[in-house]
ROLUM-634429 format. One record per residue (C-alpha): residue in one letter; x, y, z. Coordinates in steps of 0.1 Angstrom, whole numbers, plus 2048, in hexadecimal, padded with zeros to 3 digits. Example, Ala and Ser with C-alpha at 12.3 -4.5 7.8 and 13.67 -1.06 7.14 Angstrom:
REM ROLUM-634429
+------+-----+-----+-----+
: rest :  c1 :  c2 :  c3 :
+------+-----+-----+-----+
:    A : 87B : 7D3 : 84E :
:    S : 889 : 7F5 : 847 :
+------+-----+-----+-----+
//
This chain:
REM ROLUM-634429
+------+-----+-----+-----+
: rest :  c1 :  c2 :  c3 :
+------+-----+-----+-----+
:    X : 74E : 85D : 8E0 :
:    X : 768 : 874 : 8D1 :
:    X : 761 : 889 : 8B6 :
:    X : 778 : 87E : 89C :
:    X : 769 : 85E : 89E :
:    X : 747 : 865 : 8A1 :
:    X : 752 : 87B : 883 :
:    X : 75E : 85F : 86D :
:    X : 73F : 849 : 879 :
:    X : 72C : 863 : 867 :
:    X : 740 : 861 : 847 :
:    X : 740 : 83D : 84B :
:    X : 71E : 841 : 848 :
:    X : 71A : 854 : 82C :
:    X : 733 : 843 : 817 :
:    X : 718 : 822 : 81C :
:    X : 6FD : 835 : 80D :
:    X : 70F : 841 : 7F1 :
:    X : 71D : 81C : 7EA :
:    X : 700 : 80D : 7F1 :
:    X : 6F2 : 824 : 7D6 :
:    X : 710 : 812 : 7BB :
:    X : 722 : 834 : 7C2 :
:    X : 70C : 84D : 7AE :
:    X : 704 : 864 : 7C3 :
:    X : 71F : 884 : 7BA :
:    X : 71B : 897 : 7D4 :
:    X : 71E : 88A : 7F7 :
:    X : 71A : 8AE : 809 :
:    X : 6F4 : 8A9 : 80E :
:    X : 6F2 : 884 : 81B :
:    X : 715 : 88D : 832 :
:    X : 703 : 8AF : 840 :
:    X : 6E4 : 898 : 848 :
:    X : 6F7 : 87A : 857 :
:    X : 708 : 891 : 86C :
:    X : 6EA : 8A9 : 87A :
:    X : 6D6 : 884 : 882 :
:    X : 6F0 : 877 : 891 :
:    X : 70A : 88D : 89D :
:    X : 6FC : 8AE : 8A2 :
:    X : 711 : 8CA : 8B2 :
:    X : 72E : 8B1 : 8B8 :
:    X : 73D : 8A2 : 898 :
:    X : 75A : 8B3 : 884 :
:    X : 749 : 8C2 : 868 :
:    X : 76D : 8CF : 854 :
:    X : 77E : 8AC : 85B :
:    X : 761 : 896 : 84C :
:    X : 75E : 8A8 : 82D :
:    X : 77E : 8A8 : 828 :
:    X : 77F : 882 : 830 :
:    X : 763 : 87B : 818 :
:    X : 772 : 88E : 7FE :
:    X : 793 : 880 : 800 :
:    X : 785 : 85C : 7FE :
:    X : 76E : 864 : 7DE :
:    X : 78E : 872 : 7D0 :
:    X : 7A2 : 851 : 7D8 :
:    X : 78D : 838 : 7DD :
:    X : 797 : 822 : 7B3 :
:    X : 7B9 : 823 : 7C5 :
:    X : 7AB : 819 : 7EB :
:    X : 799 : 7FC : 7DD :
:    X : 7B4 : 7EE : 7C8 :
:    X : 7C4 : 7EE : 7E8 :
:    X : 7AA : 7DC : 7F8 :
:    X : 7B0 : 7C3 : 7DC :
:    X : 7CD : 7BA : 7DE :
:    X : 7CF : 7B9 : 804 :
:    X : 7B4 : 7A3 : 805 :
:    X : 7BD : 791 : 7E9 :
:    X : 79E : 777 : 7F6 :
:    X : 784 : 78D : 7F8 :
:    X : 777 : 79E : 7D6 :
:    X : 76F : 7BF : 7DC :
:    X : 744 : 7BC : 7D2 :
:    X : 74B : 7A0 : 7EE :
:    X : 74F : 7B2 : 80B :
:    X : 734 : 7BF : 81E :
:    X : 729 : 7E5 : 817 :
:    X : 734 : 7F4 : 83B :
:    X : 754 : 7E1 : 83B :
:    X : 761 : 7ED : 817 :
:    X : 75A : 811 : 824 :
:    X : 76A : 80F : 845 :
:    X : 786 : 800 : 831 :
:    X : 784 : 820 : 81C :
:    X : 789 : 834 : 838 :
:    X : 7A3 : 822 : 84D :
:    X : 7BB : 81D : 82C :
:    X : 7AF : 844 : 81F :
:    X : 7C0 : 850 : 841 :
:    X : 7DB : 834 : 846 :
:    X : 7EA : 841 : 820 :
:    X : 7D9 : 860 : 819 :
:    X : 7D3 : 876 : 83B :
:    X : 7EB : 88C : 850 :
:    X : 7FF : 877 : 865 :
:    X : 805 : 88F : 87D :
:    X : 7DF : 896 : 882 :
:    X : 7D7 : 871 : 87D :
:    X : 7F5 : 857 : 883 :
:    X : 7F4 : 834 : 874 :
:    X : 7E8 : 821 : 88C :
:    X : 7CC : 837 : 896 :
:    X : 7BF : 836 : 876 :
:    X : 7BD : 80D : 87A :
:    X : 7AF : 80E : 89D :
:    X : 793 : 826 : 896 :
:    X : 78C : 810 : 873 :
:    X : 78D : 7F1 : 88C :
:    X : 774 : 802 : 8A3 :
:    X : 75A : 80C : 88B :
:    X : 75A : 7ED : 87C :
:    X : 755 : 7DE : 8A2 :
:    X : 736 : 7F6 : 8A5 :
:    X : 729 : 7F6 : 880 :
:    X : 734 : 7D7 : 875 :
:    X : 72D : 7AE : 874 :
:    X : 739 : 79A : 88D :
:    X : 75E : 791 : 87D :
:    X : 762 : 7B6 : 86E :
:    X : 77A : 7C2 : 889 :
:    X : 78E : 7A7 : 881 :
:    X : 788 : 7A5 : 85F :
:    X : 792 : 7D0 : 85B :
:    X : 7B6 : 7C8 : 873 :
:    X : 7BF : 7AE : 85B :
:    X : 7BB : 7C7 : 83C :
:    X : 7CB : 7E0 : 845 :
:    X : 7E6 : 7D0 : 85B :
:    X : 7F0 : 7C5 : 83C :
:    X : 7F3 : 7E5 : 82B :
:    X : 806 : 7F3 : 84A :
:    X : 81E : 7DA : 849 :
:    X : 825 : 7DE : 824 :
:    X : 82C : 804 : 82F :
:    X : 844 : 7FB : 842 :
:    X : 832 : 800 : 860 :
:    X : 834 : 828 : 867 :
:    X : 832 : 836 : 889 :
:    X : 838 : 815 : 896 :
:    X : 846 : 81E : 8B5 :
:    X : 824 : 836 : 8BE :
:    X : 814 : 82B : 8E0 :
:    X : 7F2 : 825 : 8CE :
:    X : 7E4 : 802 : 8DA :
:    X : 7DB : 7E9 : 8BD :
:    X : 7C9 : 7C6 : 8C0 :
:    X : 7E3 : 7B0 : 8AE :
:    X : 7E8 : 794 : 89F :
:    X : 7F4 : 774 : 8B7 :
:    X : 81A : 77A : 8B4 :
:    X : 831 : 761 : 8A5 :
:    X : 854 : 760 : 8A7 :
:    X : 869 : 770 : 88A :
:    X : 881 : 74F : 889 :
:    X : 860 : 73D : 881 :
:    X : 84D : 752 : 869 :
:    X : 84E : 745 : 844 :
:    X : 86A : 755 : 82F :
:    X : 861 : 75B : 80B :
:    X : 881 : 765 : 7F6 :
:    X : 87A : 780 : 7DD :
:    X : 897 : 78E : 7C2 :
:    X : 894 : 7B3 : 7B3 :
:    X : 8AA : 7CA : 7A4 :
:    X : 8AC : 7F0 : 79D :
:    X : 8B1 : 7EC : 779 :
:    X : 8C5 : 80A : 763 :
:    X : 8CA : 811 : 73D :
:    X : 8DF : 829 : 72C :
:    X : 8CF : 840 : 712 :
:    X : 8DB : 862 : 6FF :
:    X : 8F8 : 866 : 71B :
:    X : 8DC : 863 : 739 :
:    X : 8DA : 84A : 750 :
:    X : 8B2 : 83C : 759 :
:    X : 8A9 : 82A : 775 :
:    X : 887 : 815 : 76E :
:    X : 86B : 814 : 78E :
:    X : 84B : 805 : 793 :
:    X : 82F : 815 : 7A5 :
:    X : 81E : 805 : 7C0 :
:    X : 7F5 : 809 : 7C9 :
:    X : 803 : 818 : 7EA :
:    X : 811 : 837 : 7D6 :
:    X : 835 : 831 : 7DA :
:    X : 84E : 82B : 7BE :
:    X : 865 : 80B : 7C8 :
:    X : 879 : 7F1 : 7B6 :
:    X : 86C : 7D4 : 7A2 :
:    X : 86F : 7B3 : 7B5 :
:    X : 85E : 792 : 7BA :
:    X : 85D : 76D : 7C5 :
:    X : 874 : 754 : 7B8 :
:    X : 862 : 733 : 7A7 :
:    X : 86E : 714 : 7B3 :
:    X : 892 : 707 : 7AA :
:    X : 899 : 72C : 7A0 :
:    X : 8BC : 741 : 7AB :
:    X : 8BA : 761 : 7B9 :
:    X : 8C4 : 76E : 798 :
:    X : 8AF : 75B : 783 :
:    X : 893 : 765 : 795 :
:    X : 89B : 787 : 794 :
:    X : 89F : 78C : 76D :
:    X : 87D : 77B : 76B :
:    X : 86B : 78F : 781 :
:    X : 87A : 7AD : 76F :
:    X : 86B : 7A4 : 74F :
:    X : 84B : 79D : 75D :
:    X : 847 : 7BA : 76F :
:    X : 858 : 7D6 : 755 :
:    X : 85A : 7C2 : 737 :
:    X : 87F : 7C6 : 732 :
:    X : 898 : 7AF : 734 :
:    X : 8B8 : 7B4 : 74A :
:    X : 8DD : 7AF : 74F :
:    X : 8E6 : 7AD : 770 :
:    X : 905 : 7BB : 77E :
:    X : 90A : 7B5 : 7A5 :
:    X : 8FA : 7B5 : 7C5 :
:    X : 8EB : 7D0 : 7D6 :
:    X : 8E0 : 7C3 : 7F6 :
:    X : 8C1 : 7BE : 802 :
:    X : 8A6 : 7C0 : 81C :
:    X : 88C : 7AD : 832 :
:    X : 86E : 7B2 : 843 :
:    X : 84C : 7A8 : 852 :
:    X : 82D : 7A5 : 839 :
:    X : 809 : 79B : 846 :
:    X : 7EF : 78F : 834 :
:    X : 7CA : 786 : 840 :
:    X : 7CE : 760 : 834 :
:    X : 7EC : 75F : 83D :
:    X : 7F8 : 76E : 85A :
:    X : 81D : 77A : 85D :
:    X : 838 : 770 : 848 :
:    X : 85E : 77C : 83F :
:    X : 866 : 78A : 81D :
:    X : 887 : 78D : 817 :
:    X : 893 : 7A5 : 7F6 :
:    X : 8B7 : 7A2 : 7E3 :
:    X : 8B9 : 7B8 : 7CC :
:    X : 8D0 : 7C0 : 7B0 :
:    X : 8DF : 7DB : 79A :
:    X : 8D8 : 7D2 : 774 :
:    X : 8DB : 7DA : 752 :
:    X : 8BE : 7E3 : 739 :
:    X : 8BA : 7F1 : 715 :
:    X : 8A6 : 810 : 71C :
:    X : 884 : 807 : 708 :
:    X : 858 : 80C : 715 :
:    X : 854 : 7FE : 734 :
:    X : 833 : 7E7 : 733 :
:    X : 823 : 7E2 : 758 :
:    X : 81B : 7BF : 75A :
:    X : 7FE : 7AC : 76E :
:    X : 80C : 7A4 : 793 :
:    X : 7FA : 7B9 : 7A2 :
:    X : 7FB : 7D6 : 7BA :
:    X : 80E : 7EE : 7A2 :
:    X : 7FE : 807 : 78B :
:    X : 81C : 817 : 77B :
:    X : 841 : 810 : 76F :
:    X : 857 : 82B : 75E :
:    X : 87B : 833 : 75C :
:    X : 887 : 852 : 76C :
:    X : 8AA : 864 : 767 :
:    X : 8C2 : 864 : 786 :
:    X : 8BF : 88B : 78F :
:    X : 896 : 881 : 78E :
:    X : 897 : 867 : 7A9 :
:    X : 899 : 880 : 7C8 :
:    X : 877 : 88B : 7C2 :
:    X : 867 : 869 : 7C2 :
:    X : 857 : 85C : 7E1 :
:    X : 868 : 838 : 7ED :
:    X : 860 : 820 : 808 :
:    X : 880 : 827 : 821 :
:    X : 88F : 806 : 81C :
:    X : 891 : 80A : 7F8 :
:    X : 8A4 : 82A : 7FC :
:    X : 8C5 : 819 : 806 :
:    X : 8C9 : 804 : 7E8 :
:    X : 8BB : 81D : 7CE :
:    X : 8DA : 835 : 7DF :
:    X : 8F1 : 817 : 7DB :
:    X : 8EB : 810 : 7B7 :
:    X : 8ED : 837 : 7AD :
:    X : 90A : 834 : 7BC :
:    X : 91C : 81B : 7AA :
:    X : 910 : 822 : 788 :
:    X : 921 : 846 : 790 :
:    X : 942 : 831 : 793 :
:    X : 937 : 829 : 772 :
:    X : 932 : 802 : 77D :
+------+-----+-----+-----+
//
């Protein structure tokens, strides 16, 4: 067995203990440095587990409101001990780690096989599901990496279910600045406010509700920026097509107020000369360029 993964077995381990324990034991040094001389002596990675266990103590309110909303089904207090904690790990490295030292889908395929050795009989299964689904919502980084995955049965892309969603970077003018308002996603990236359309709803229609929804503001909106489409996956639901318009529109510049769909912790607005030092999803980036842009036209 290699000794990264005997490595995170071992921190696997000691993460059950200190949630079967309702998470108060502090420090995790002791029951880590035991774990690992019982079973791993001489051959795990002392430097990488602690600094695996650390990190996911650090992280883990945001990790399992990840969880959450990936497995929208499953309440967190649901899921068995060893498979919230190999979740821990898997999503700790999949949005936290060095992807050089640890690419995506290694991180899943070493979560998959611990779950295979530690786990119940569906928790191989039940782990690719999770965080397939977070992967895909990534965007799928490293993508094109030789590492070998157990997937999903494949389904055409003509035949997957298409959901239309409507968003919008949304702008105000305020003391001779102009702000550009985000929301912040559980994943840790800044992106534009979208969402589904409600039945018998136009694109635009959808869009300004959504908007106010989301940031609590209501919008003008002003033209088409274009938009995007992809692949999400869910665990109940399998594969399915989102496809994104969004818009350039108008806003008084007032507070923001996060509303309750889920996924995001944050919304703010941002000046123009700000936005360079956020972190975006890469599809994102195009239309965010595009509306800058324009409203430098003065549109």
């Amino acid at each position: 067995m290699a000794n990264r993964h005997l490595s995170r077995s071992v921190v696997m381990q000691t993460l059950f203990e200190w949630d079967f324990h309702d998470k108060k034991i502090t420090d995790l040094a002791p029951s880590l440095e035991r774990n690992a001389e019982e079973f791993a002596t001489g051959v795990a990675d002392e430097p990488f587990m602690r600094k695996l266990t650390e990190g996911i103590l650090k992280k883990y309110p945001d990790l399992d409101k990840i969880i959450s909303k990936a497995a929208p089904d499953w309440p967190l207090e649901k899921i068995a001990t060893i498979d919230r904690n190999i979740l821990r790990i898997g999503l700790f490295e999949l949005l936290f780690g060095d992807k050089l030292e640890v690419p995506p889908k290694v991180a899943i395929n070493e979560a998959i096989e611990l779950a295979k050795t530690y786990g119940g009989e569906n928790s191989g299964k039940f782990i690719n599901g999770v965080l397939g689904a977070v992967y895909k919502e990534l965007g799928e980084p490293g993508k094109d990496q030789q590492t070998k995955l157990k997937k999903y049965e494949e389904i055409p892309y003509e035949k997957m279910d298409l959901e239309q969603l409507g968003g919008a970077v949304v702008y105000a003018r305020h003391e001779g600045d102009i702000y550009l308002a985000f929301v912040h996603d559980v994943f840790g990236r800044w992106t534009l406010s979208k969402g589904r359309l409600e039945e018998g709803e136009s694109l635009e229609e959808g869009t300004v509700r959504e908007i106010k929804e989301e940031m609590g503001v209501d919008i003008t909106i002003k033209e088409k920026l274009g938009d995007n489409e992809y692949i999400a996956n869910r665990p109940e639901r399998g594969k399915y097509r989102k496809h994104v318009m969004y818009f350039l529109a108008e806003s008084k510049y007032q507070d923001l107020k996060l509303g309750n769909s889920g996924g995001l912790d944050d919304c703010r607005w941002f000046k123009v000369n700000q936005i360079l030092d956020l972190n975006f999803y890469d599809d994102i980036l195009p239309i965010v360029t595009k509306a800058i842009k324009l409203l430098a036209q003065g549109k």
